[in-house]
N, C-alpha and C positions, 0 to 999 in steps of 0.2 A: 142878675141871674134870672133865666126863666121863669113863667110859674110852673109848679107841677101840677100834673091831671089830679084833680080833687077826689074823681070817683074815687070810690076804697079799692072796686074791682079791679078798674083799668090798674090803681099804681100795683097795688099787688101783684099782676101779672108782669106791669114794668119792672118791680123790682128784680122778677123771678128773672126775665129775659137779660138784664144788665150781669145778673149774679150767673147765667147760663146755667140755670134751671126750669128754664122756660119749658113744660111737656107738648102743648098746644099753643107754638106760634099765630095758626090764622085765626087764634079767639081775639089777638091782640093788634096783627100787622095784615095790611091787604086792607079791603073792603069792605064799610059795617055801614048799616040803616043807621040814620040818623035821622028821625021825622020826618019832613019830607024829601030830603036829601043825603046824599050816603059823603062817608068819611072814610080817608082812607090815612091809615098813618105807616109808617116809614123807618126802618132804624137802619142810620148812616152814621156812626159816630164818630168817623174821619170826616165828614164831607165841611165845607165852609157853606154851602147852602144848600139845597135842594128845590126844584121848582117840580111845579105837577102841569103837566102839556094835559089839555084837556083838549079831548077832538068832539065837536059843535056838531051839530046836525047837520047846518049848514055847510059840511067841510070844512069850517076854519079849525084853527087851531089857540087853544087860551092858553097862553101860561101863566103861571099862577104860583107865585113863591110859598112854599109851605111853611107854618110855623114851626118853629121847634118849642114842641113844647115837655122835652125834658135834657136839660143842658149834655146830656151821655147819650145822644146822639137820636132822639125821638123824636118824628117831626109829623105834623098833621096837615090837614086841605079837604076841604069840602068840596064836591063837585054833582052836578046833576043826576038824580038814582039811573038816567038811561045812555050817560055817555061813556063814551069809553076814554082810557088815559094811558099815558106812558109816563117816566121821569127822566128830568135832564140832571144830574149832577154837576156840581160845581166840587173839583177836589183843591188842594192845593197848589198843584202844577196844570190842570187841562179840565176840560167840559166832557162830560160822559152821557152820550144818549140811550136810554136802556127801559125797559119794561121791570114790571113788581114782580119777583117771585111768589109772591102773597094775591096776586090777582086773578090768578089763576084756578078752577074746580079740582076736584077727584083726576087722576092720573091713570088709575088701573082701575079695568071693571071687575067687577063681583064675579065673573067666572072666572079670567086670570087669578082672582085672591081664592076662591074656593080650590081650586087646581092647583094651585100651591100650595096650601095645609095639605093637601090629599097627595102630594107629593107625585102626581101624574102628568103635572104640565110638560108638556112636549116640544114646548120651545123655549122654555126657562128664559135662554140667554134674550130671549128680545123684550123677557118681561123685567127682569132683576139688571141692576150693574148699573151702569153707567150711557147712556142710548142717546148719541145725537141725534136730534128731531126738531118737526116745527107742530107746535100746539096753538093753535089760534093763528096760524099765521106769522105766527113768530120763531124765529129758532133759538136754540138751546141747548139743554140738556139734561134729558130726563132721569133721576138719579132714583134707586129704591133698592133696600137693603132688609134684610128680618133680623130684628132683635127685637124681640117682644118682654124682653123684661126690664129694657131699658126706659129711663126714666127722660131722658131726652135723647136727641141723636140730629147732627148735623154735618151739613158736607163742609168741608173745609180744603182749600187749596189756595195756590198761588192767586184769585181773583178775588178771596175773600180777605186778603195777608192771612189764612190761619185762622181766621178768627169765629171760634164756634158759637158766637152769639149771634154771626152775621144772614147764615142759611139752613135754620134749625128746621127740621122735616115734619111733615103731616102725618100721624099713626093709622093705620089701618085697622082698626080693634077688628081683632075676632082672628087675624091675619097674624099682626105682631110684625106686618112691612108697613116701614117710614117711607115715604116718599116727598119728591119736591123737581119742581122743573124750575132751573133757571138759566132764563134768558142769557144770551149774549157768549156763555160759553163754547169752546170751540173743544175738539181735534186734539190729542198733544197735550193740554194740560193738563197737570199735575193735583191729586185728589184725594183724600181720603174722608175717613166719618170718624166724627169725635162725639163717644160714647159717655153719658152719664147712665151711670147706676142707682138703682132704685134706694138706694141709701146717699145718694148726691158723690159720689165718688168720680169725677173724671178719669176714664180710663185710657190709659195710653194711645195716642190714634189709632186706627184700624186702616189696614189696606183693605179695598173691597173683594169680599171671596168672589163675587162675578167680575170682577176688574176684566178683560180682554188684551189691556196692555198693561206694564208696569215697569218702573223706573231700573237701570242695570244695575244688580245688586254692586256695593251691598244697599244702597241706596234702595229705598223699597217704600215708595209711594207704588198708588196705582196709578195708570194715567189713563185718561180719557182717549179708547180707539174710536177712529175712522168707520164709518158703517162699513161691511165686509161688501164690498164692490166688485170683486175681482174678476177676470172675464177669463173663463177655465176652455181647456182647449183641447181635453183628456175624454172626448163623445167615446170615440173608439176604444177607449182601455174602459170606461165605465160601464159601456156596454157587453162587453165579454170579461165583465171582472166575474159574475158568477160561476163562467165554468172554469174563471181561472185559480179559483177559491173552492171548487169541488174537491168531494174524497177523492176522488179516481184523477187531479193534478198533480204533475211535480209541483212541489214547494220547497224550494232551497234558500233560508235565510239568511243574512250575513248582519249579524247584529253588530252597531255600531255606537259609541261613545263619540259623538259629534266634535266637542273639542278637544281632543284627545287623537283623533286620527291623523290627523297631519296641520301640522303648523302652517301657514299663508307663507309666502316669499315675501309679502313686507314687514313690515315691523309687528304690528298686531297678533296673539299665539295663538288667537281663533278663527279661524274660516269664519265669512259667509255665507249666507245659506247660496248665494251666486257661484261664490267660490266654490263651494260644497259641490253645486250641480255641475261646476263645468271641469271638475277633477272626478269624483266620486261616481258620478253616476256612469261615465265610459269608463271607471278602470271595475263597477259589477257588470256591468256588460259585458269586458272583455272573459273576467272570472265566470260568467254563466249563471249567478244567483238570479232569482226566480224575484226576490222577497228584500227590501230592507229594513230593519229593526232598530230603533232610533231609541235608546235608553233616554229617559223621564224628558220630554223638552217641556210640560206645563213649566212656569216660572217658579223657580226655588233659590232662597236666598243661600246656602252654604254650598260651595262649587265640591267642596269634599264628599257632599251625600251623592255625586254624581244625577242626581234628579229626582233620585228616591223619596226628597223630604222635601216635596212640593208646600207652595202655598195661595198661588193661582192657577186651579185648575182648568180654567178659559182663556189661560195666556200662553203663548208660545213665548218661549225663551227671549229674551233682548240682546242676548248676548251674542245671536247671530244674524239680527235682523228685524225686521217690520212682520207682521202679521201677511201684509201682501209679498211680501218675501218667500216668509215660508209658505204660505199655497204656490207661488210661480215652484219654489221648489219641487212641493208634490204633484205640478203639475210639469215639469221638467221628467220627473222621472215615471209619469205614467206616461208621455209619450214617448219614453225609450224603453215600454214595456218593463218597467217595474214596479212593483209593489212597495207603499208603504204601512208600515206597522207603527205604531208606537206604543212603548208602557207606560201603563196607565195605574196609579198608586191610588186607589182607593180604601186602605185600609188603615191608612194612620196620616198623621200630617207634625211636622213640628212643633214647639211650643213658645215658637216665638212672640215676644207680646204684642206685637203691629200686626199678628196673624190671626186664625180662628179661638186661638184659647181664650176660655172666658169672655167671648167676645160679647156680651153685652152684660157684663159681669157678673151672670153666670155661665155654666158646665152647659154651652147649648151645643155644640156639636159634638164637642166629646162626651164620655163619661164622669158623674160627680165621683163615683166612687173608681178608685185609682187600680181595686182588683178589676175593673170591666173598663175603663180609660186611657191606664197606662201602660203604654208595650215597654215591657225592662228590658229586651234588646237592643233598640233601637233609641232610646227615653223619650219615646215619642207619644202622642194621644190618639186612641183609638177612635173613631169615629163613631156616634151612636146611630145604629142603625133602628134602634125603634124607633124615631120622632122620621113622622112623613117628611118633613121638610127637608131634614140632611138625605136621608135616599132621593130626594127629586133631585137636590143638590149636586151630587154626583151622576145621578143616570141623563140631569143635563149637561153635563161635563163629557160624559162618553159621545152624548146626541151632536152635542158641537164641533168635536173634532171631527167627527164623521159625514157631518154635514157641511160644515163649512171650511172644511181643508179638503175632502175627499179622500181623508185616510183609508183604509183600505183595511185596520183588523186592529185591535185593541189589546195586548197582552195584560192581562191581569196581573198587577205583580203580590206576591205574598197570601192569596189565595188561604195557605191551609190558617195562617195567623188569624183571617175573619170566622174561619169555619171553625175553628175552637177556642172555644173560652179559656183552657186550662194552657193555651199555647204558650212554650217557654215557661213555664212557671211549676209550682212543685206547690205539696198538695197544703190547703191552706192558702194559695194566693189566688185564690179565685172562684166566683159567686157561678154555683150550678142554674142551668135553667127553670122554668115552671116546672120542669118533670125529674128535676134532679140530676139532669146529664150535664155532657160534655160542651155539647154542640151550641154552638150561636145560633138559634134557630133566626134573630133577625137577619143577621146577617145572610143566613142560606135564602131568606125571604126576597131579600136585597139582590139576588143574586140572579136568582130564580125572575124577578122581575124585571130587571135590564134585561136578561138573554133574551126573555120572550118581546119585550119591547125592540130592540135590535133586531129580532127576525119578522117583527112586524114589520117596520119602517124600514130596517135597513137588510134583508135576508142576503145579498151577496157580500156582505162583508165577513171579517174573522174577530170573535172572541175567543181568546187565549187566556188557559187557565197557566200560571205558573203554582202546580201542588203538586208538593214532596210527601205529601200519604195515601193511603189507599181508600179514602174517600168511594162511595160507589157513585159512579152516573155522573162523572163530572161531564162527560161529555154525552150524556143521555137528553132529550127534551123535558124541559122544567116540567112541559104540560102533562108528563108522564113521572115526575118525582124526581128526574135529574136539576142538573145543574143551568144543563144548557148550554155549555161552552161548544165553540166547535171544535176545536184542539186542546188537547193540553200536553203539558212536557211530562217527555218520561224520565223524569227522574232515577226512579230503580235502574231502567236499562245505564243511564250515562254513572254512575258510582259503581255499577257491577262488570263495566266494560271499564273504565281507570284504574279498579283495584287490577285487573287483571292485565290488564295494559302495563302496569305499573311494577308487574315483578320479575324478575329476573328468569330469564326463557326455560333458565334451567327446572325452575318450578311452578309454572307455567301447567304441565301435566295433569298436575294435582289437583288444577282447578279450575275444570272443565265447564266448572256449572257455574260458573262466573260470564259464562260467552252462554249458555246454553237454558239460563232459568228465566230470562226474561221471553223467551217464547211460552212461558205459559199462561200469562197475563197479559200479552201483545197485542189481542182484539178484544180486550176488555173496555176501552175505550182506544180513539179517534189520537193517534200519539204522535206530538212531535218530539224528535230527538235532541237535546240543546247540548252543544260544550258551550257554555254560554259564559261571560264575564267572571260570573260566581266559581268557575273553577279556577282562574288566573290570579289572584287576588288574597289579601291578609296573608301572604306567607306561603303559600300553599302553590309558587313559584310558576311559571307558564306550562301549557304543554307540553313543548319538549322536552323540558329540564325534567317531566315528571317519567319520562321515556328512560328503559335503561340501557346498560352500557358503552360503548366509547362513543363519537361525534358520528360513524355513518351508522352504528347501533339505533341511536337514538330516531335520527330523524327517519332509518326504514321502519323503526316501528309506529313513529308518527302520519306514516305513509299507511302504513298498514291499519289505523286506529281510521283513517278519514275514509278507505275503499269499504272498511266493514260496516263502518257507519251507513255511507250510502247505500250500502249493497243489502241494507237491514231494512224488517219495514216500518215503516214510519218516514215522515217530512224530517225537515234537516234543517239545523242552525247552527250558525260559528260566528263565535265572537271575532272581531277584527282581530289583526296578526299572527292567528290561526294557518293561515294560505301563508306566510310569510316564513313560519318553525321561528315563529321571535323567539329570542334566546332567552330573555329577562320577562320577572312580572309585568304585568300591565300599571301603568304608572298615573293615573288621570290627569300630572301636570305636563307628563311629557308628550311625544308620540310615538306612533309605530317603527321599529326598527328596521326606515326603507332601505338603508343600505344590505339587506339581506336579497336587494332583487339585483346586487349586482355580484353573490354570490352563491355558488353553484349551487349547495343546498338548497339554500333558500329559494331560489332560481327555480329550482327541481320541486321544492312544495308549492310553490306556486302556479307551477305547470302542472302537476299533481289534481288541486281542487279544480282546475279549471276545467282538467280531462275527463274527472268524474264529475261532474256539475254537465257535460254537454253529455255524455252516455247516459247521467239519471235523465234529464229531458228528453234524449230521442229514443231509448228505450221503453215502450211502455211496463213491460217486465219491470221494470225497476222502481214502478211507482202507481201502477194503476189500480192495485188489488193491495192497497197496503194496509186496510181493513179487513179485509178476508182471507181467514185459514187455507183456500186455496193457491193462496198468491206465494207462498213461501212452502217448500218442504226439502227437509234435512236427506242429506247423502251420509256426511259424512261429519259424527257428532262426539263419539267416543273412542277415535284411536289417541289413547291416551300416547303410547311408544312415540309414534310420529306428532305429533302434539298438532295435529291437522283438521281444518274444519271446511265442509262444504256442501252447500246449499242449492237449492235451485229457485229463481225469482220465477214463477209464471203468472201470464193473464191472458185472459180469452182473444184468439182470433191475434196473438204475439206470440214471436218468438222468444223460446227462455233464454235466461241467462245465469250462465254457470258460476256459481264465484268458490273459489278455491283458496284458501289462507294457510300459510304455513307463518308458523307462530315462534318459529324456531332458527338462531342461523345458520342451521344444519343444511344445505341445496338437500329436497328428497327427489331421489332420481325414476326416473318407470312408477310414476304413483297412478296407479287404474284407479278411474272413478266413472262410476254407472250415468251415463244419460239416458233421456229418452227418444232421441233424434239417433238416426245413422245420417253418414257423412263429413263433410267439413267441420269445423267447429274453427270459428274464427277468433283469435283473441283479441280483446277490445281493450284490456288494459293490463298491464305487468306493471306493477309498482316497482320492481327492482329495473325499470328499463334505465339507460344508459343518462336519457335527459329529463329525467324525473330523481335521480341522483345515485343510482342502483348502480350492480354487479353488469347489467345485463345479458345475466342467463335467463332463459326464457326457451320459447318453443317458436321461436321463429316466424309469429306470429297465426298460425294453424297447427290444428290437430285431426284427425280423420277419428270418427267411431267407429271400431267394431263391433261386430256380432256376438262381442264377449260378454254377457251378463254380469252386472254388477250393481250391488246397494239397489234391491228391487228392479233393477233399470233392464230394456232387452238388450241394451247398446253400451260400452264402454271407450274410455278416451284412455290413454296414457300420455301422460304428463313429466317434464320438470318442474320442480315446483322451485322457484327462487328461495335463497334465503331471506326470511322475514321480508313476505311479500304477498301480495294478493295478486289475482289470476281473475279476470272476468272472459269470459269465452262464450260465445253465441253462433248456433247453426248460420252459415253462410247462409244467404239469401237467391 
């Protein structure tokens, strides 16, 4: 046997590193003074030898077998204080030529480390995670992770076998980030950090929260990405994305559950992001959306959360692709002039143990206490937004997608759960602020700091609030006490238009202020309109099922639910199968119900979205002023008898457009309704038309105004109004 290192120091620190308790591997491995010459020692405890390549002044090269001098795999060599060296490994099977992880200096500067406590670093991802690079000349890969209460932390992957005594990281005091570059790693492999706790506790591996790629669940290592190289080809969409993202644009969204929408023709039940683009993006083309809305793609290991219950939020999914996948994606559909969105879950995260919980054994991203930690709807953990670090953590997660995919708007999901403490919970489950309220003040903090960050760096893009309360200013600038969002959903509108959507025409009458009370709150903030996933879902059966009476009942009021939508102000979203009148829930193992495009109904809503998707874009009337009180005023709001509503869309230097709904399947015949124009009056859409799946009674496409005075107007139109059908009509030109 060996001898062992005598010092008391050195073996105690040998013991510490053998038992992987080691906290400061380069006090022990790499490069130490040794009177006049330096030592470098070595832990290989698979290897059959180790030799030290010494490179000479001369350019030669010495090799030099090291000793081992502790039989578990420690080995020493003296060499000149001014030469430099590499190792050759001898293993069992082959010769491995490679450099010392241990020879290497400091990794990250003191502004990167300061900028990171202060949670303001601006390119996070090139400082944390995982980053192929060359340091001296050499390549590798630069690994740095924060746990600051951990008592060691090491990278561990397929190059090390796993073995966490093999590549134990340098601490950054002050910081609480470990770091370590080592040589010879590529591309593709497989990674994680094995965490001891300040009480010696090995905790379960961790996948890296900046990982970039990661293994197809359930399998859930991270893996070492490719630096993001990708050659984008999207000048022209990027350059008029700002006025494509203005209040005064249409924005017609069509949100989608990626694998979910349609099955591949070969064996595999999930598209490609290739597939994706060479189905998907010409059948929203064909449909006229403006916008598409990609439910959670960061990497989330349970396919049932649909994406809600991420766990790398700097990864795109694996499940449909590469990294350069998904940008040729988003750059597929920004040259076919569409928009990407994605939702973006910053408010909670799983609790799985290979994830953020407890990740350096303690409560560092979440909360310790379980009233401010745990979401009980979801049993998931709350993100702490006081600790700078977890807000940088996320506001570089929004900065990356945005940057290095070229998304185009970021929907916030779950919004009002940050914004109150007491969310979902009853009284007693939850710790009031400094001042005794309600409110998350970090989180609003949190909130308030990305928007303005986003409009700093990135001002043509879209932050989207998803909040169901009345919140003030979510769409107000932070700089002024809002939130900052540029959009957010109106909720009230979409539950106050389904209840009434939803009842039986006969009493419909009654409940007027169901179609009628959200214009009072309408330019309170910046609103998009969602039927979005959340109404398809737990039981609560698809759109049309929720439509009443028999099979053409239903889908004309289906018809009638998507003209008054657009014909409302506010932007516009539909969940996929929507344009379809799918007959069944939304199912996320299944897909969409294509066979409804070879039937007439179906056939008919689907012509339907498409006809109102190209009038909301070529009319400005119907989208230019949808912020402002001037842009909308009521004709026709309270004939309760005829159970009829109608409006006028106007905006400056456009022509208006009339829109007309009869609510009832009663045809109302000779119905005068006041304009402000004499002349033609053209109709632009009859939902009861013939190939949209209707009666087709209608008005023959025109109407004339006369000089008859009506609903303040000089001018009036008479009308047939279909049964259960909307009427858009606009002065000829």
């Amino acid at each position: 046997m060996m001898a062992r290192p005598v010092d008391p120091v050195l073996q105690s620190m040998t013991d510490a590193l053998m038992a992987g308790q080691c906290s400061d591997p380069f006090a022990l491995l790499g490069r130490h003074r040794d009177h006049r010459q330096d030592i470098v020692r070595v832990f290989y405890p698979d290897a059959v030898e180790v030799h030290l390549m010494v490179e000479q002044a001369s350019g030669q090269v010495l090799e030099k077998t090291m000793r081992r001098i502790d039989d578990r795999g420690l080995y020493s060599a003296t060499l000149p204080r001014s030469a430099r060296y590499r190792l050759r490994i001898r293993w069992a099977d082959a010769w491995q030529d490679t450099h010392d992880p241990y020879s290497f200096g400091l990794l990250l500067g003191d502004m990167d480390l300061y900028l990171f406590s202060e949670g303001k670093h601006q390119q996070i991802d090139r400082m944390m995670g995982a980053i192929p690079m060359a340091v001296e000349g050499v390549n590798g890969v630069r690994f740095a992770v924060w746990a600051p209460n951990a008592k060691r932390v090491s990278v561990v992957g397929d190059f090390n076998i796993w073995d966490g005594r093999r590549h134990c990281m340098r601490l950054r005091h002050g910081s609480g980030v470990w770091e370590l570059f080592i040589p010879g790693v590529h591309a593709g492999e497989r990674y994680k950090y094995e965490i001891v706790s300040q009480d010696g506790h090995v905790l379960p591996a961790k996948a890296d929260p900046y990982a970039k790629a990661a293994e197809l669940p359930p399998a859930n290592a991270s893996v070492i990405a490719a630096p993001d190289d990708f050659v984008w080809h999207d000048a022209e969409w990027m350059s008029t994305r700002a006025a494509r993202h203005a209040s005064q644009a249409p924005i017609s969204i069509y949100e989608i559950h990626a694998p979910s929408w349609r099955h591949p023709q070969h064996g595999n039940d999930i598209m490609t992001w290739e597939e994706l683009g060479d189905v998907l993006i010409p059948y929203l083309q064909n449909l006229g959306f403006t916008h598409l809305e990609l439910l959670p793609i960061a990497e989330y290991p349970y396919s049932g959360s649909w994406g809600y219950q991420p766990l790398s939020l700097y990864a795109p999914t694996v499940r449909h692709g590469s990294r350069a996948q998904f940008a040729n994606f988003v750059d597929r559909c920004h040259q076919a002039g569409l928009g990407v969105i994605i939702d973006w879950v910053p408010a909670h995260f799983p609790a799985d143990q290979h994830g953020l919980s407890q990740f350096d054994g303690t409560h560092l991203y979440e909360h310790a206490d379980p009233q401010e930690g745990y979401h009980q709807d979801w049993h998931t953990l709350i993100y702490n937004y006081g600790r700078n670090e977890v807000c940088g953590f996320l506001a570089g997660s929004a900065l990356h997608w945005l940057e290095q995919f070229h998304v185009d708007g970021l929907r916030v999901d779950a919004v009002a759960s940050m914004l109150y403490r007491d969310y979902s919970r009853k009284e007693g489950e939850w710790r009031p602020n400094i001042h005794g309220g309600r409110e998350n003040l970090e989180a609003v903090n949190f909130l308030r700091h990305l928007s303005e960050t986003l409009e700093d760096l990135h001002p043509d893009t879209m932050l989207i609030a998803e909040e169901s309360t009345s919140w003030p200013g979510v769409t107000a600038p932070a700089r002024t006490g809002g939130l900052g969002f540029t959009y957010k959903w109106n909720m009230g509108w979409m539950h106050d238009t389904l209840r009434y959507m939803e009842l039986d025409p006969l009493w419909r009458s009654y409940h007027a202020n169901d179609i009628t009370f959200g214009m009072i709150y309408a330019y309170s903030e910046r609103f998009i309109l969602p039927l979005s996933h959340d109404e398809v879902v737990h039981g609560k059966g698809s759109l049309l099922t929720k439509m009443p009476g028999d099979e053409w009942q239903k889908h004309a009021n289906l018809r009638v639910l998507y003209a008054l939508m657009w014909a409302y102000p506010g932007r516009k979203l539909l969940f996929m199968g929507g344009e379809l009148a799918q007959p069944h829930e939304w199912n996320h193992e299944g897909e969409l119900a294509w066979y409804r495009l070879w039937d007439g109904y179906g056939r008919g809503m689907h012509e339907t979205v498409r006809s109102i998707n190209t009038l909301y874009r070529s009319y400005p009337a119907l989208h230019a002023s949808d912020d402002e009180h001037e842009g909308f005023q009521w004709l026709v709001a309270d004939d309760i008898a005829n159970t009829v509503f109608a409006w006028l869309r106007q905006s400056p230097d456009a022509r208006p457009v009339l829109v007309v709904s009869n609510m009832t399947p009663v045809p109302r015949m000779n119905y005068r309704i006041g304009v402000p124009w004499r002349g033609e009056w053209r109709e632009l859409l009859n939902t009861d038309a013939a190939h949209l799946g209707g009666s087709n009674l209608g008005n023959h496409g025109q109407v004339y105004a006369e000089d008859i005075p009506a609903h303040g107007m000089p001018h009036s139109v008479e009308l047939i109004l279909p049964p259960l059908a909307v009427l858009y009509l606009s002065p000829a030109p």
